[in-house]
Residue frames relative to the residue before (quaternion, step in Angstrom):
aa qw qx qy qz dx dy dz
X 1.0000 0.0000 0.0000 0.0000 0.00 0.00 0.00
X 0.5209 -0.5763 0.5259 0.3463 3.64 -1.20 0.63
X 0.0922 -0.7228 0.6848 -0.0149 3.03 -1.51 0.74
X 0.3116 0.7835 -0.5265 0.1089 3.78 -0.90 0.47
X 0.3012 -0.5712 0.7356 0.2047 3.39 -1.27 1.42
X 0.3075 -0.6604 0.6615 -0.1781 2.79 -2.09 1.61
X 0.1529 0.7577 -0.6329 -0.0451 4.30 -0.22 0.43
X 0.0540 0.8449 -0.5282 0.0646 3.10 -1.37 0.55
X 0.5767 -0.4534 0.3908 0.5559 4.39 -0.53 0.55
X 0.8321 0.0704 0.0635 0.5464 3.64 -0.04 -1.51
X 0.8019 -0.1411 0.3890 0.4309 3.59 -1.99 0.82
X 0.9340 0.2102 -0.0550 0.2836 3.22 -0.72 -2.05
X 0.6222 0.4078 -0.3204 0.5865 3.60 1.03 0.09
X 0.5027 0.3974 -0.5196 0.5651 3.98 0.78 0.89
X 0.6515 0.5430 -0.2796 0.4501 3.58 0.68 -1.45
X 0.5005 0.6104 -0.2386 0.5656 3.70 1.12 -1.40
X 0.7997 0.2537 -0.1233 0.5301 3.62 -0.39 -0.89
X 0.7790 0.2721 -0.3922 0.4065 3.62 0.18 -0.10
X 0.3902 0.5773 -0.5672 0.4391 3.37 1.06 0.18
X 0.8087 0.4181 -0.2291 0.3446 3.11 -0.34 -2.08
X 0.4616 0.5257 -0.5001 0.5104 4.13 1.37 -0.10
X 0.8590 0.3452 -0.1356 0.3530 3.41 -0.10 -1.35
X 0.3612 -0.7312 0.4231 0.3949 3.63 1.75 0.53
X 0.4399 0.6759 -0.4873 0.3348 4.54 0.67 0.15
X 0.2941 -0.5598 0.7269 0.2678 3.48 -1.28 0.41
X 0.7457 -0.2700 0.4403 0.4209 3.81 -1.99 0.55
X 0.6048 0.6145 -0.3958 0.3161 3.94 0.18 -1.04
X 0.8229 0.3987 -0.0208 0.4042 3.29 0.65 -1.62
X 0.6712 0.4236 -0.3127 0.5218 3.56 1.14 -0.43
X 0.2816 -0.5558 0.7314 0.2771 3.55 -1.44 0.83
X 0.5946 0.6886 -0.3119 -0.2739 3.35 -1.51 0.47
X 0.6273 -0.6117 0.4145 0.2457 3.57 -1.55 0.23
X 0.4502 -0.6808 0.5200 0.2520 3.26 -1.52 1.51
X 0.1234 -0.6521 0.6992 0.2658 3.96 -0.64 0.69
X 0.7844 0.0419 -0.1566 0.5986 4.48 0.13 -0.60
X 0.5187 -0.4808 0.6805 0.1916 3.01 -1.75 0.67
X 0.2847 -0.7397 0.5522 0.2586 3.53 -1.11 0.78
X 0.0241 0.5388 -0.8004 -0.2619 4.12 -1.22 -0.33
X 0.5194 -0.4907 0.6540 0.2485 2.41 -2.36 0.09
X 0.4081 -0.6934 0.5279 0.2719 3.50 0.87 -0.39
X 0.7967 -0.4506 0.3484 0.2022 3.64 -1.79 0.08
X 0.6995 -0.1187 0.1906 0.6785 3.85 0.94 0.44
X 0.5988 -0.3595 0.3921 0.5987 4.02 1.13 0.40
X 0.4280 0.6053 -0.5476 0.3881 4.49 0.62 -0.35
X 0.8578 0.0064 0.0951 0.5050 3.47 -1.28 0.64
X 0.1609 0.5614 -0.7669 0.2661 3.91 0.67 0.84
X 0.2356 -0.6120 0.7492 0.0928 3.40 -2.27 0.45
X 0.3325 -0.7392 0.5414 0.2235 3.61 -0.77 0.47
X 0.3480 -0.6779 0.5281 0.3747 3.58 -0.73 0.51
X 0.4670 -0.6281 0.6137 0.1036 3.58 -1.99 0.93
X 0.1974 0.8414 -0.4985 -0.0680 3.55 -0.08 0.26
X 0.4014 -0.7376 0.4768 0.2598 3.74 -0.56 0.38
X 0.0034 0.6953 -0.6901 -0.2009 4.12 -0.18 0.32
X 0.0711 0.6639 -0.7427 -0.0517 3.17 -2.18 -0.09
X 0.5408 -0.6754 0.4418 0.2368 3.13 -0.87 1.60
X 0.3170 -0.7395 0.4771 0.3535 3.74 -0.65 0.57
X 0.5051 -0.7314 0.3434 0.3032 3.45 -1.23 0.55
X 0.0610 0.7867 -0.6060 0.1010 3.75 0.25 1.64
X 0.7551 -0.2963 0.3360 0.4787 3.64 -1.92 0.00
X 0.8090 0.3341 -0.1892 0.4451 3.79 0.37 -1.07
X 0.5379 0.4364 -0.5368 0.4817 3.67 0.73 0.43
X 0.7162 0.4187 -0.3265 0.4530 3.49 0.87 -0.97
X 0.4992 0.6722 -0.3410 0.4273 3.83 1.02 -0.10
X 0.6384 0.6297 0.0115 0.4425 3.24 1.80 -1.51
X 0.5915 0.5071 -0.1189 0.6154 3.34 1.51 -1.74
X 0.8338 0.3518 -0.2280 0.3592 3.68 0.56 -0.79
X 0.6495 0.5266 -0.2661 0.4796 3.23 1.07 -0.48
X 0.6935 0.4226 -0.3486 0.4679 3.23 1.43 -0.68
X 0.5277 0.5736 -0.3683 0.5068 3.56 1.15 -0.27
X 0.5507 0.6232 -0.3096 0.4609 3.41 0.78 -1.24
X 0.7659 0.5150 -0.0466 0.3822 3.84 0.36 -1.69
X 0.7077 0.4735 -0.2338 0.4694 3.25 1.60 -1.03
X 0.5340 0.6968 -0.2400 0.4144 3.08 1.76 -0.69
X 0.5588 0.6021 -0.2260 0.5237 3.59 1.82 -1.44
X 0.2599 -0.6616 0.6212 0.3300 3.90 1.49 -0.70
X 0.5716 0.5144 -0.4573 0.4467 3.35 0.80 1.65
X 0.2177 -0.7742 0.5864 0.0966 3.59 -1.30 1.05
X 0.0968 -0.6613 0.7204 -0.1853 3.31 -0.52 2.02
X 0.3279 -0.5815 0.7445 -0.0050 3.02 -2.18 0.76
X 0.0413 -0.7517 0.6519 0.0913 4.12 -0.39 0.54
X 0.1184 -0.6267 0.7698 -0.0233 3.26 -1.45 0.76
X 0.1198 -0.8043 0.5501 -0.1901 3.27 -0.46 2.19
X 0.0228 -0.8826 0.4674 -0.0452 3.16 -1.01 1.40
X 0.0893 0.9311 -0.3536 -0.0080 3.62 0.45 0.81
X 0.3561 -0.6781 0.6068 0.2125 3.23 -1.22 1.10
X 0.6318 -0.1647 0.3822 0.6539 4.10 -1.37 -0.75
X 0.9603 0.1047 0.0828 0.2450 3.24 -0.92 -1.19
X 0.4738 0.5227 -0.1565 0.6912 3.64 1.95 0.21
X 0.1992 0.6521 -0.7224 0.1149 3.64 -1.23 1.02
X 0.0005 -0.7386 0.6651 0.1095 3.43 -1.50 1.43
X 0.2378 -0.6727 0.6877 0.1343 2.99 -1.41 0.65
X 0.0053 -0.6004 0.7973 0.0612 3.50 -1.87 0.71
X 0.3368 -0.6579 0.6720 0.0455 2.97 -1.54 1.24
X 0.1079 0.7242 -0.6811 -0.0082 3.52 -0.51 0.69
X 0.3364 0.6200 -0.6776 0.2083 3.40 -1.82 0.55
X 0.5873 -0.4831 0.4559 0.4624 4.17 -1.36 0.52
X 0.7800 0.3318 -0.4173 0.3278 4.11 0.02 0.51
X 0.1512 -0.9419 0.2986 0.0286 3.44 0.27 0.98
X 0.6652 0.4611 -0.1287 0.5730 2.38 1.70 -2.21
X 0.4690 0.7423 -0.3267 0.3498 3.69 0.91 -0.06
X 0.5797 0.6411 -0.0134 0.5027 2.53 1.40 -2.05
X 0.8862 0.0879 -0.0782 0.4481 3.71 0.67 -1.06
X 0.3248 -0.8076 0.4573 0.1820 3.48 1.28 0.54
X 0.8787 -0.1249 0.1468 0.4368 3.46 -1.77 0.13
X 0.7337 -0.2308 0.3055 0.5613 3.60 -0.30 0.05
X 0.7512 -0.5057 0.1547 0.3949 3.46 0.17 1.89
X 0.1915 0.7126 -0.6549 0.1631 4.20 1.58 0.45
X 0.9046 0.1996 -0.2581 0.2743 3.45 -0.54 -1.04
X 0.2159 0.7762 -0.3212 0.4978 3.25 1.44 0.54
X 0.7184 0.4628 -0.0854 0.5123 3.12 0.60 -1.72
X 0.7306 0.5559 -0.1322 0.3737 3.30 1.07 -1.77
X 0.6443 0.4891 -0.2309 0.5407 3.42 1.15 -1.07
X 0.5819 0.5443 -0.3346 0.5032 3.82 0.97 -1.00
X 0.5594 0.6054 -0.3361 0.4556 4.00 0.89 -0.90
X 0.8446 0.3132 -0.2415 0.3609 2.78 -0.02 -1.67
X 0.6451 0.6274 -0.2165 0.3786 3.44 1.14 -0.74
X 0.6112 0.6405 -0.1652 0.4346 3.44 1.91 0.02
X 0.6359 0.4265 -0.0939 0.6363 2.65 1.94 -1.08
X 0.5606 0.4964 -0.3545 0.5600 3.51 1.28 0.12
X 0.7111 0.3867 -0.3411 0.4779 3.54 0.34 -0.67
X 0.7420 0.3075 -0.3076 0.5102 4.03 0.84 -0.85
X 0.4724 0.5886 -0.6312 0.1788 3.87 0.35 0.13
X 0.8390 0.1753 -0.1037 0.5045 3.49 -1.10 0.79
X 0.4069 0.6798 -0.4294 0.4335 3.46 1.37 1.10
X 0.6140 -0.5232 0.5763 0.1312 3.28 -0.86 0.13
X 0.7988 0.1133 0.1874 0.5603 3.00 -0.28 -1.97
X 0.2288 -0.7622 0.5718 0.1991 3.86 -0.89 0.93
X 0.4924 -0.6849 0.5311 0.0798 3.09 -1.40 1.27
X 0.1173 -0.8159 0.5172 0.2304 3.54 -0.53 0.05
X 0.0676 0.8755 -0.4771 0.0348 3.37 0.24 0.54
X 0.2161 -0.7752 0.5905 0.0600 3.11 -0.99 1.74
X 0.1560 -0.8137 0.5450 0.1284 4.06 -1.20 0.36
X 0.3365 -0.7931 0.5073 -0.0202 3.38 -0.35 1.62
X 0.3476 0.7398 -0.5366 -0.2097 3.29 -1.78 -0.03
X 0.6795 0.3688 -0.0854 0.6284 3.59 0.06 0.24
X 0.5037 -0.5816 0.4336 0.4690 3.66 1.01 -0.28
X 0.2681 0.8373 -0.4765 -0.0064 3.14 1.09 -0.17
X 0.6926 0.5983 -0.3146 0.2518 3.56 0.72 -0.99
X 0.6230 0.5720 -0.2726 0.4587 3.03 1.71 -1.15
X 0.5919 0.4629 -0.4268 0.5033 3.53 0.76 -0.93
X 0.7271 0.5371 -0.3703 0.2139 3.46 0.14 -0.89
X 0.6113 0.6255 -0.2005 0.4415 3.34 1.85 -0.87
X 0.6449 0.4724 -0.3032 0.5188 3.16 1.59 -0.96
X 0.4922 0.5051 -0.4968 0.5058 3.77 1.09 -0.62
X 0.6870 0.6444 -0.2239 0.2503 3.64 0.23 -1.00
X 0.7482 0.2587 -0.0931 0.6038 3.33 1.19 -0.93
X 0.5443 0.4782 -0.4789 0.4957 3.45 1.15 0.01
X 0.6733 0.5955 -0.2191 0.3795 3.45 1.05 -0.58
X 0.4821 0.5863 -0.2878 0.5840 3.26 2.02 -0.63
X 0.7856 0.4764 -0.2383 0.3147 3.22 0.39 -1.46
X 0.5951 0.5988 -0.2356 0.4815 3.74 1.45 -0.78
X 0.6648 0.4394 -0.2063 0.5678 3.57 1.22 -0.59
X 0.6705 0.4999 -0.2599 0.4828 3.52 1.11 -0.54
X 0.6564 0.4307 -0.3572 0.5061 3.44 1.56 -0.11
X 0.5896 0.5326 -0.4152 0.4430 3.58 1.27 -0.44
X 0.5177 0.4654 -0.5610 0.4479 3.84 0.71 -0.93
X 0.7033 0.5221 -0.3829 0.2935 3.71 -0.07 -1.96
X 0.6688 0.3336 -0.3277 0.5779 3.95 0.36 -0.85
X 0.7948 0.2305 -0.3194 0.4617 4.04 -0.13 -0.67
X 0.4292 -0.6491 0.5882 0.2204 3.67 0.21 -0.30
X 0.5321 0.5772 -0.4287 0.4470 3.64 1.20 0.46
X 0.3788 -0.7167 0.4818 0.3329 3.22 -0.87 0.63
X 0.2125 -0.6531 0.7096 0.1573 4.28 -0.92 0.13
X 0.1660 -0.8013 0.5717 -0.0595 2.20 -1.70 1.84
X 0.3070 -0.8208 0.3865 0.2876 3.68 0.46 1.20
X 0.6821 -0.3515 0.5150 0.3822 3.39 -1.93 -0.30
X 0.5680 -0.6408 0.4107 0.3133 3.01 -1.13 0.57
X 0.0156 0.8882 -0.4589 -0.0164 3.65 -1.09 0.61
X 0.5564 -0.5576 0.4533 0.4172 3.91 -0.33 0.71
X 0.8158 -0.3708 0.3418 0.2830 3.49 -1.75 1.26
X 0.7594 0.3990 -0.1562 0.4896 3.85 0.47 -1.14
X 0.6495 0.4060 -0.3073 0.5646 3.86 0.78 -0.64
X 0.6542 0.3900 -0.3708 0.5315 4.18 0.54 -0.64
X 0.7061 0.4767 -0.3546 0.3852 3.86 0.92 -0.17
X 0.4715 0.6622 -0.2758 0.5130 2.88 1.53 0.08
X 0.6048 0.5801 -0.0915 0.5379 3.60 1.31 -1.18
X 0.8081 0.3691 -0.2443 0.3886 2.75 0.64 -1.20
X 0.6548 0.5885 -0.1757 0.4405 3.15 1.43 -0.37
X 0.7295 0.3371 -0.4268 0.4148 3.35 1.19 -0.16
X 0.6234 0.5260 -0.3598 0.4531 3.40 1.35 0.29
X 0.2505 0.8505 -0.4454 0.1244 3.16 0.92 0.20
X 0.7351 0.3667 0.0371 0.5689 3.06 1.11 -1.76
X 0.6884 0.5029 -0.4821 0.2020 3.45 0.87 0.34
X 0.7902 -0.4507 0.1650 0.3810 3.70 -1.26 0.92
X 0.8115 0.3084 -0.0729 0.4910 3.17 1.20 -1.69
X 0.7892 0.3758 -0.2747 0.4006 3.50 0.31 -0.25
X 0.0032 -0.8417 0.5044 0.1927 3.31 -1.77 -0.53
X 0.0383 0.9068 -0.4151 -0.0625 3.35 0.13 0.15
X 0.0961 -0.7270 0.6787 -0.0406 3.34 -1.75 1.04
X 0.6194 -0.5845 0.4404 0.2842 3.44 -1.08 0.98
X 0.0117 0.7142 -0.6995 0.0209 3.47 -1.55 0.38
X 0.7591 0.3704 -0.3335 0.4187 3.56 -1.44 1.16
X 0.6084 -0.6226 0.4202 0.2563 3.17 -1.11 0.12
X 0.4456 -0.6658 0.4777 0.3606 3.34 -1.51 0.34
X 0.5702 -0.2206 -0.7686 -0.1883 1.36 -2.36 1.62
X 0.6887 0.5583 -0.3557 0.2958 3.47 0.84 0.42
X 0.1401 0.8375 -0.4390 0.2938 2.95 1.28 1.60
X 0.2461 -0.8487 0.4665 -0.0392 3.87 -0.07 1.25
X 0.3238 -0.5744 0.7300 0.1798 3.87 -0.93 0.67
X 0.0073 0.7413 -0.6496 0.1687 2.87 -1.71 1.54
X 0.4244 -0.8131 0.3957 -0.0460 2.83 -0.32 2.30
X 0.0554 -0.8175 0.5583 -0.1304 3.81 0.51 1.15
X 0.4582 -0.6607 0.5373 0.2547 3.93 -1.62 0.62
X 0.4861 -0.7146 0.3274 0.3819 3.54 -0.41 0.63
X 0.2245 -0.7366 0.4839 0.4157 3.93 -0.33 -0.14
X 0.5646 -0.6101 0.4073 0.3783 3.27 -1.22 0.87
C-alpha cells in the first residue's frame, strides 16, 4: 500500500497535495496528523501541518502492490490503470516492455493475469474476475481469433472435413467457440488434454 508524509499552511492544502501526489481521491486514504499546524504571529513562527496518508487496503490496491512488485522483479517499469466494477476488475499495464508483458501468444499474459486472480480473491467472499490488458492486446487478439474461426469454418463447410486447431488456453477456445456458435454449417467442441487441448471445427449432420 502507498504511504506518504505530506506538510502543508492549512489541513486542506497537505490533504489537497497529497492526494493529487498519490493519484487517490479522500475515499481511499486512511489519514493521520503527525504536526499540528499554527499560523503563528503576522505569518512569524507559522508551522506547517504534517499529515501521514495511507492507501486503504481494497481488492485493487492489493492487485496494484503485486503486480508492481511482481514487474519490478521482471527488471521492468509498468504503470497499471485499474478499473473496477462489483464483481469485474481491469487492469492495463502500460510501460516500453510489452512484448515481455505478453509472451508467446499472450503465455505470460495469461500467467501474470492468474497469479493476479488468486491474489486479489484470497480470503474473499465474493469472486472477482479480473482481466489484465496491454496495448489492447486482448481485443486484437479476439479479432485475430474469430477471423481465424471464421476462415476454418468455411473450409470444413466446402470440404466436409473437420479442422483441428492449435492448441489454446480455456479463454482463447471460448472465444471460438463462440463465434461459431450460430453458424448454419459447422460445430465445434474441444478435444485433449490440458495444455494441449484444441477446438475442433466439425460439419453439422443434417
Amino acid at each position: 500500500m502507498k504511504t506518504l508524509e505530506i506538510t502543508g499552511k492549512t489541513y486542506e492544502e497537505a490533504l489537497m497535495n497529497g492526494l493529487a501526489q498519490m493519484g487517490l481521491q479522500s475515499s481511499q486514504v486512511e489519514v493521520q496528523t503527525l504536526e499540528e499546524g499554527t499560523k503563528g504571529f503576522l505569518g512569524i513562527g507559522a508551522k506547517p501541518y504534517k499529515l501521514l496518508l495511507t492507501e486503504k487496503d481494497t481488492t485493487a490496491s492489493r492487485a496494484e502492490d503485486f503486480l508492481k512488485n511482481l514487474t519490478e522483479l521482471m527488471g521492468l517499469s509498468v504503470t497499471f490503470d485499474i478499473s473496477q466494477e462489483e464483481d469485474s476488475m481491469l487492469i492495463n499495464m502500460n510501460g516500453d516492455s510489452q512484448g515481455i508483458l505478453i509472451g508467446h501468444r499472450g503465455e505470460t499474459l495469461d500467467a501474470l493475469q492468474y497469479l493476479t486472480s488468486l491474489q486479489v480473491n484470497k480470503d474473499s467472499k465474493d469472486y472477482i474476475r479480473v482481466t489484465l490488458d496491454t496495448e489492447g492486446y486482448r481485443a486484437k487478439r479476439e479479432q485475430t481469433l474469430i477471423a481465424l474461426a471464421n476462415r476454418m469454418a468455411s473450409k470444413v463447410a466446402k470440404t466436409g472435413r473437420r479442422m483441428v486447431l492449435e492448441p489454446m488456453n480455456p479463454y482463447e477456445r471460448r472465444i471460438l467457440h463462440s463465434a461459431l456458435q450460430d453458424n448454419p454449417y459447422v460445430t465445434t467442441h474441444s478435444e485433449g488434454e490440458e495444455p494441449n487441448r484444441r477446438v475442433v471445427i466439425t460439419l453439422k449432420k443434417d
